[in-house]
MIBA-739877 format. One record per residue: x, y, z of N, C-alpha, C, CB in turn. Coordinates in steps of 0.05 Angstrom, whole numbers, padded with zeros to 5 digits, always signed. Glycine has a CB too. Example, Ala and Ser with C-alpha at 12.3 -4.5 7.8 and 13.67 -1.06 7.14 Angstrom:
2
+00264-00114+00156+00246-00090+00156+00264-00066+00156+00226-00089+00181/+00257-00045+00142+00273-00021+00143+00258+00001+00157+00282-00012+00114/
REM end
This chain:
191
+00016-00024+00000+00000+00000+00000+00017+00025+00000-00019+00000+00024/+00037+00033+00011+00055+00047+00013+00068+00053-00011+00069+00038+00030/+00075+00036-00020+00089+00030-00048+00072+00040-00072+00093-00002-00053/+00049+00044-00070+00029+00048-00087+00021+00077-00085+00007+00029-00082/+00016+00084-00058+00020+00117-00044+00038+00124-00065+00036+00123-00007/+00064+00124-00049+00097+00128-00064+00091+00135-00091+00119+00099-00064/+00086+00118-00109+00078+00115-00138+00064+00137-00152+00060+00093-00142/+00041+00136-00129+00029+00147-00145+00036+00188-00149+00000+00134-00137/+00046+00186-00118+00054+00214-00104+00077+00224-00136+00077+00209-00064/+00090+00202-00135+00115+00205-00153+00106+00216-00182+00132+00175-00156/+00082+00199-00195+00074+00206-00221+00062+00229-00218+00059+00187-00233/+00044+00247-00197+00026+00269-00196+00054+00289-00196+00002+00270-00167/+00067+00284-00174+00085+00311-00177+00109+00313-00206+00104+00312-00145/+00107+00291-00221+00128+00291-00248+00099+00307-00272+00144+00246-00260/+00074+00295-00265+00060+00301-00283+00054+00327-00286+00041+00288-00281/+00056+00350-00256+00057+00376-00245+00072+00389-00266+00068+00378-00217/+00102+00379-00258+00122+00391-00276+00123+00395-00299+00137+00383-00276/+00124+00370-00308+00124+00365-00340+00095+00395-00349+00110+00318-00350/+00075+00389-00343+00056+00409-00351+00072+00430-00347+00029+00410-00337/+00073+00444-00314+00089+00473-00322+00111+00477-00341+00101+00483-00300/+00118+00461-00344+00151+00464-00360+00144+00468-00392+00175+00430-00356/+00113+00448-00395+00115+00459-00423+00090+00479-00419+00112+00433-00450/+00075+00486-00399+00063+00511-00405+00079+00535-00410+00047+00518-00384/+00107+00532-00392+00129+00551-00391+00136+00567-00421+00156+00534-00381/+00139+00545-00441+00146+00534-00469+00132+00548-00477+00142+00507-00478/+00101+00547-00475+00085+00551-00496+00079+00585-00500+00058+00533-00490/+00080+00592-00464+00071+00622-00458+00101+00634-00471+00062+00630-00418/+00117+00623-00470+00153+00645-00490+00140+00641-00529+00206+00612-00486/+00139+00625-00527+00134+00619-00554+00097+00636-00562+00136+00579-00556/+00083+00640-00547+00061+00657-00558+00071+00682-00546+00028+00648-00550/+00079+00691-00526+00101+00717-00531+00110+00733-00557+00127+00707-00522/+00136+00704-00561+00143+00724-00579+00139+00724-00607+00166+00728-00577/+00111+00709-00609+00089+00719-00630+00077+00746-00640+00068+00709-00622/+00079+00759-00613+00060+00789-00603+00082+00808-00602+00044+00788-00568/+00103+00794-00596+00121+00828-00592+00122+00839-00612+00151+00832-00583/+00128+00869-00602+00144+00879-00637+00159+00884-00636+00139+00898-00655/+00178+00882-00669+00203+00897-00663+00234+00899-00653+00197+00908-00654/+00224+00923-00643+00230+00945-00627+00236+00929-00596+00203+00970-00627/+00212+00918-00585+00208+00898-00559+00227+00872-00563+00173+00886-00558/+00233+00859-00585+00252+00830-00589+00268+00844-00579+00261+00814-00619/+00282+00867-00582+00308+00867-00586+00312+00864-00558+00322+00890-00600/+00301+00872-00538+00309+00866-00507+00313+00844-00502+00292+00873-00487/+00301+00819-00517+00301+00789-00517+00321+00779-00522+00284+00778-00530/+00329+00792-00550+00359+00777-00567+00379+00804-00561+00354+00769-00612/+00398+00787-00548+00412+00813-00555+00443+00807-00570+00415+00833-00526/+00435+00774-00570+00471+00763-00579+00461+00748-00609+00493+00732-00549/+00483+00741-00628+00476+00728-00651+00461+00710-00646+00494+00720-00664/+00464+00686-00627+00458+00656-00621+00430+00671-00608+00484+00634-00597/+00415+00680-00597+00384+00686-00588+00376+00699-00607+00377+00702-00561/+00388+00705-00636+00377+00723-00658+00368+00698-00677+00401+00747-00672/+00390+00674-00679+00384+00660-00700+00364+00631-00691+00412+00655-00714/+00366+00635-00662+00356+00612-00643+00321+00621-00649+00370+00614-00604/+00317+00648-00654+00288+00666-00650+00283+00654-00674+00286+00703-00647/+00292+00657-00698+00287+00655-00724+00279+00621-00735+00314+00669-00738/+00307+00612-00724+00300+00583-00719+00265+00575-00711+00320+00573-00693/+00263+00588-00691+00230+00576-00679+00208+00583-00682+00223+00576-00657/+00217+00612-00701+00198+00633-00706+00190+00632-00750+00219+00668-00691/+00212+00636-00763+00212+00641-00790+00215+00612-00799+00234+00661-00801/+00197+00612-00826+00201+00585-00849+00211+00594-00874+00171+00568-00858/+00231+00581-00888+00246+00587-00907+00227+00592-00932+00265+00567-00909/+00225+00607-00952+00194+00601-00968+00217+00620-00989+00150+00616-00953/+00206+00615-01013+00216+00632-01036+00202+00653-01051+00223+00617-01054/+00209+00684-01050+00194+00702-01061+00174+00697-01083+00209+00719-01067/+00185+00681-01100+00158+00663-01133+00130+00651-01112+00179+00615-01159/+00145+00632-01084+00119+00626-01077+00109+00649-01058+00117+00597-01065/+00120+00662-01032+00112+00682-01015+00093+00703-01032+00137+00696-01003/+00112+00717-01058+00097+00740-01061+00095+00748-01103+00116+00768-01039/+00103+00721-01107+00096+00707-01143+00111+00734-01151+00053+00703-01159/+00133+00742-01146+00153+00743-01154+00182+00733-01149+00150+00760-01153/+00202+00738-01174+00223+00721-01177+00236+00734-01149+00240+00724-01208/+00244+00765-01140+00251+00765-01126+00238+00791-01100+00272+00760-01136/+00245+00794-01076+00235+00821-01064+00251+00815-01039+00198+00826-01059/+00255+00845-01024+00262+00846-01007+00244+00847-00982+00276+00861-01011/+00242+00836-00956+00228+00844-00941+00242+00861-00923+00215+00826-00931/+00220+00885-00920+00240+00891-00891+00233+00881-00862+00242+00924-00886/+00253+00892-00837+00254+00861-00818+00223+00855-00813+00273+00864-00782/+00217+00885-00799+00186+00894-00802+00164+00870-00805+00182+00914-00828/+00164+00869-00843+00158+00860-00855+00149+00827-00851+00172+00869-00869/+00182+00818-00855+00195+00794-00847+00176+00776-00815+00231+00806-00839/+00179+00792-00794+00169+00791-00772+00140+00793-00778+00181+00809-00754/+00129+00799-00785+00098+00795-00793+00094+00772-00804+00086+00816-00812/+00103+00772-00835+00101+00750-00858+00104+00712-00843+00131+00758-00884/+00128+00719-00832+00144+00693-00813+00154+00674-00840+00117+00671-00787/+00158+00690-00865+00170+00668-00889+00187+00682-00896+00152+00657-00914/+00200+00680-00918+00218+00692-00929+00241+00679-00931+00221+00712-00919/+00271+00688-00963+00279+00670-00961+00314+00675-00958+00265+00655-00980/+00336+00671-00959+00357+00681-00944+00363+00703-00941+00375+00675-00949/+00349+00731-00959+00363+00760-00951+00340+00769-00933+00371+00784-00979/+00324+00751-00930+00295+00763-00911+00314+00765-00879+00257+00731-00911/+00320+00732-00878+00335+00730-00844+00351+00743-00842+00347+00708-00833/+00373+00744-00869+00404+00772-00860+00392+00801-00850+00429+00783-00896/+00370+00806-00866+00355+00828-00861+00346+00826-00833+00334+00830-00881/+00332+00824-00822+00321+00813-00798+00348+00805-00774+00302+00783-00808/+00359+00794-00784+00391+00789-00763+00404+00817-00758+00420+00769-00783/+00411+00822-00790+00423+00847-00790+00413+00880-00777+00425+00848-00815/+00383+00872-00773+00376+00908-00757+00370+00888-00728+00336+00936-00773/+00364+00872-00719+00370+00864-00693+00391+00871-00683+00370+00842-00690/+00416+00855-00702+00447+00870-00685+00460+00887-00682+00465+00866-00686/+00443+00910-00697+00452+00939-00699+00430+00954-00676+00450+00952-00734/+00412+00939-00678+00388+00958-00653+00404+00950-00626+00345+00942-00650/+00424+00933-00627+00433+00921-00604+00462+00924-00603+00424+00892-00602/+00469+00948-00624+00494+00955-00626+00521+00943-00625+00496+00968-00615/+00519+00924-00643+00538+00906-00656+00541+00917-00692+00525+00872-00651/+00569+00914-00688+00575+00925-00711+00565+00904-00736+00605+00930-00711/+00547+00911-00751+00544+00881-00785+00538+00897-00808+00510+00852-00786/+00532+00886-00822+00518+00886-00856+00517+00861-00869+00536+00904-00878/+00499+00869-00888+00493+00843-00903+00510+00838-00927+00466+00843-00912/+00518+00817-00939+00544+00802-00953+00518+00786-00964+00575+00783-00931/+00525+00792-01005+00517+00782-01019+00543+00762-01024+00504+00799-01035/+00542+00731-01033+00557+00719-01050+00537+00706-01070+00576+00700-01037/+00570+00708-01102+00552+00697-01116+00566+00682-01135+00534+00714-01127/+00566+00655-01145+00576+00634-01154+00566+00622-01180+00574+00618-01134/+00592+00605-01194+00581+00593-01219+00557+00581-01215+00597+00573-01232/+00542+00574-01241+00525+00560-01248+00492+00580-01230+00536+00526-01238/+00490+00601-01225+00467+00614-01219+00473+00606-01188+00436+00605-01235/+00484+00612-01176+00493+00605-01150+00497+00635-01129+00523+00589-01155/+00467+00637-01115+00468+00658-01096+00460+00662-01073+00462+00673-01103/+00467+00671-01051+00468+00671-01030+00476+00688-01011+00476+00657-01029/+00453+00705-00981+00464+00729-00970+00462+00713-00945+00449+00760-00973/+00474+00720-00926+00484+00730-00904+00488+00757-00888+00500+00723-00906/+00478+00749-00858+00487+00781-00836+00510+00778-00825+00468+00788-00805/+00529+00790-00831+00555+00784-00820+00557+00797-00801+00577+00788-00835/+00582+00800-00780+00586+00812-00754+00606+00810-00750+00575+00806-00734/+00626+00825-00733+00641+00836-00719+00644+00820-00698+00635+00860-00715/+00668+00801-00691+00672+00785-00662+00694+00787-00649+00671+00759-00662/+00708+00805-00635+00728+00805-00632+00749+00813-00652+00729+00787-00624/+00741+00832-00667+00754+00850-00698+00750+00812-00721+00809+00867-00691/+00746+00801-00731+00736+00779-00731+00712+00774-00742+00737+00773-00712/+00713+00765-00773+00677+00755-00784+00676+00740-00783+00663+00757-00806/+00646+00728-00774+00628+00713-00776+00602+00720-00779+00630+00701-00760/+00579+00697-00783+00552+00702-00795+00528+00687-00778+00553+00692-00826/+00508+00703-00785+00489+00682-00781+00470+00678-00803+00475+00686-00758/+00469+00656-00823+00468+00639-00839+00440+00633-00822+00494+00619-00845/+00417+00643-00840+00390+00637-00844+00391+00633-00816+00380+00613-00864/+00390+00603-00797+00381+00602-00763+00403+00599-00760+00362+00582-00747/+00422+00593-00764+00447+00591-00746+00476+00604-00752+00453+00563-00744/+00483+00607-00727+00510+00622-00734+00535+00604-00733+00515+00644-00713/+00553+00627-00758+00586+00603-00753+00603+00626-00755+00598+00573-00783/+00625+00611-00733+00636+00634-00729+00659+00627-00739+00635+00645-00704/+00660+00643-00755+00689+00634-00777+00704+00644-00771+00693+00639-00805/+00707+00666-00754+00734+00682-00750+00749+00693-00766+00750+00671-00739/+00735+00704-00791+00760+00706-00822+00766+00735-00804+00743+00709-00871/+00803+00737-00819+00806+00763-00812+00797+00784-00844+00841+00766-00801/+00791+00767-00861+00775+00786-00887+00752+00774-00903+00796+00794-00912/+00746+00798-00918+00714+00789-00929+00719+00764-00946+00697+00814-00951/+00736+00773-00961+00738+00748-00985+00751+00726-00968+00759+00755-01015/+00763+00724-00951+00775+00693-00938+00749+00682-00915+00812+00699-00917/+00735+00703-00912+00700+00705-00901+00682+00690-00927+00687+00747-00897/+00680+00688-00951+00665+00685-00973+00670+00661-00986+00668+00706-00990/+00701+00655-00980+00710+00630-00988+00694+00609-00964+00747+00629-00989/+00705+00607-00936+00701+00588-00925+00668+00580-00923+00715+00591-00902/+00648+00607-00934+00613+00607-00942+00612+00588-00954+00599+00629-00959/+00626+00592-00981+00626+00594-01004+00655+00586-01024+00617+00619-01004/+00674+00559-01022+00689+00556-01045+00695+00567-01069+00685+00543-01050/+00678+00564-01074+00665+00573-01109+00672+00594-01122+00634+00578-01113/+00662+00615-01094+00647+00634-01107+00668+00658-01125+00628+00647-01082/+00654+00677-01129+00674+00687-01157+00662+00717-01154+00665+00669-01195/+00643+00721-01139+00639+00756-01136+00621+00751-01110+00620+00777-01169/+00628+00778-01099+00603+00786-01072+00601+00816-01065+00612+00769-01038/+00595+00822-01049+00573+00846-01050+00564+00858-01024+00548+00836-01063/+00575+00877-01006+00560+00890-00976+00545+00899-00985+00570+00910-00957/+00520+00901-00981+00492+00906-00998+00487+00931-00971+00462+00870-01001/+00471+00951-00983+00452+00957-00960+00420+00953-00973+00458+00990-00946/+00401+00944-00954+00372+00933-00954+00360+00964-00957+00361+00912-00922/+00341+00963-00987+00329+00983-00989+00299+00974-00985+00338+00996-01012/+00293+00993-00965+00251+00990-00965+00238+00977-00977+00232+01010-00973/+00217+00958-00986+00208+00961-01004+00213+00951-01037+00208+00980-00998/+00246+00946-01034+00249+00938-01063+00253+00908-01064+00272+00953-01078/+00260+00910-01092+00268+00879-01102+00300+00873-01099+00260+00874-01137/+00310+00896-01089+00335+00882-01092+00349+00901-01070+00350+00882-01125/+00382+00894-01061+00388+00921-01048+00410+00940-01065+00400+00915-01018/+00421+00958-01044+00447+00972-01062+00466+00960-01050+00452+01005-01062/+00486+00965-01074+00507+00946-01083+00526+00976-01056+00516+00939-01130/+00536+00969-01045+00565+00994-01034+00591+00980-01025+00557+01016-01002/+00590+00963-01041+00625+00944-01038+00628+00919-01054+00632+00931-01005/+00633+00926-01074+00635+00892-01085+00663+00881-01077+00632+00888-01124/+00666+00849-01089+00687+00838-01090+00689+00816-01110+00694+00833-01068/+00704+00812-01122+00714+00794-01143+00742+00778-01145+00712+00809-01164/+00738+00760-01139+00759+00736-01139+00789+00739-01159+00741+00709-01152/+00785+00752-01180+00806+00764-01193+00817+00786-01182+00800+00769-01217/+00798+00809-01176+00810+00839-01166+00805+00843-01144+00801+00864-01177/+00820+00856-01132+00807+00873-01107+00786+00878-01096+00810+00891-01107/+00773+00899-01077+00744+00902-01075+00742+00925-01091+00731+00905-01045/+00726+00939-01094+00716+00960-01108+00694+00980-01099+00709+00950-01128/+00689+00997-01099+00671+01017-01098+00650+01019-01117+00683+01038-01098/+00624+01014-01116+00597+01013-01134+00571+01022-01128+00591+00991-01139/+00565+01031-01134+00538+01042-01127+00513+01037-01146+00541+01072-01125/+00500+01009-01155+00491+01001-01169+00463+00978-01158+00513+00995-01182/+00452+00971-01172+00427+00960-01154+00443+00929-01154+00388+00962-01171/+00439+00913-01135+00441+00886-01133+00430+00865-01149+00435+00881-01113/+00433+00844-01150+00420+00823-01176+00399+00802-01146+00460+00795-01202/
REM end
């Protein structure tokens, strides 16, 4: 009889827990459904709670299917409403998080043979780049962009510090780089 007490004491108070723990769960996660903004940023304030948010929060989707065009920019705004979007949506979204939270970034277009493209929010770690790559971050530690673009990206053969314009389909181009030359100075719309 004791044994059965015991038992049962044991399963009520695990069954207690387990509930709070995932009510715990559920009330963060309809949270930060509701916040805006402006309000995340008190939440995230390091790469890893920026891409951990995105992780649980955004689904990868492609502008043809999101918004039946080939391509668009969201802004984070935007992004944070929609909850789709597809790699310059999250750099976008990464990228004014870690600046509302005053970390130095921008966004890094690469782009590679065979129609091969791809952005990233890069950052500042200790003088030191690394990214956070759609939900997760790697911290590459390059001491430069292009030895930053290689270890992304092998391949690749041109890239691009974009800045995210409002509203458009694409961003501005204000730094390219190319695998043959140097970087360069441009002021041209992005592809």
């Amino acid at each position: 009889m004791k044994k059965t007490i015991a038992t049962l004491w044991v399963f009520a108070i695990s069954f207690v827990l387990a509930a709070l723990a995932m009510n715990a769960e559920a009330r963060a996660h309809a949270l930060d459904r509701t916040l805006s903004f402006r309000e995340l940023t008190n939440q995230m304030q390091t790469p890893e709670e920026i891409a951990r948010y995105m992780w649980r929060n955004f689904q990868f989707e492609s502008d043809q299917t999101n918004f039946g065009k080939e391509e668009y920019w969201q802004t984070a705004q935007e992004f944070l409403q929609n909850r789709r979007g597809d790699c310059e949506d999250f750099a976008i979204f990464a990228n004014e998080m870690l600046k509302l939270n005053g970390v130095s970034s921008f966004i890094l277009n690469i782009y590679g043979s065979g129609g091969f493209a791809h952005t990233v929010c890069v950052f500042k770690e200790n003088g030191r780049y690394s990214v956070i790559d759609g939900t997760q971050v790697l911290h590459f530690k390059s001491k430069s962009i292009t030895d930053l673009m290689s270890k992304i990206y092998p391949f690749w053969k041109e890239g691009a510090i974009v800045s995210a314009t409002p509203y458009s389909t694409q961003g501005e181009i204000l730094t390219q780089f190319s695998k043959q030359n140097k970087s360069r100075r441009h002021l041209a719309m992005s592809a």
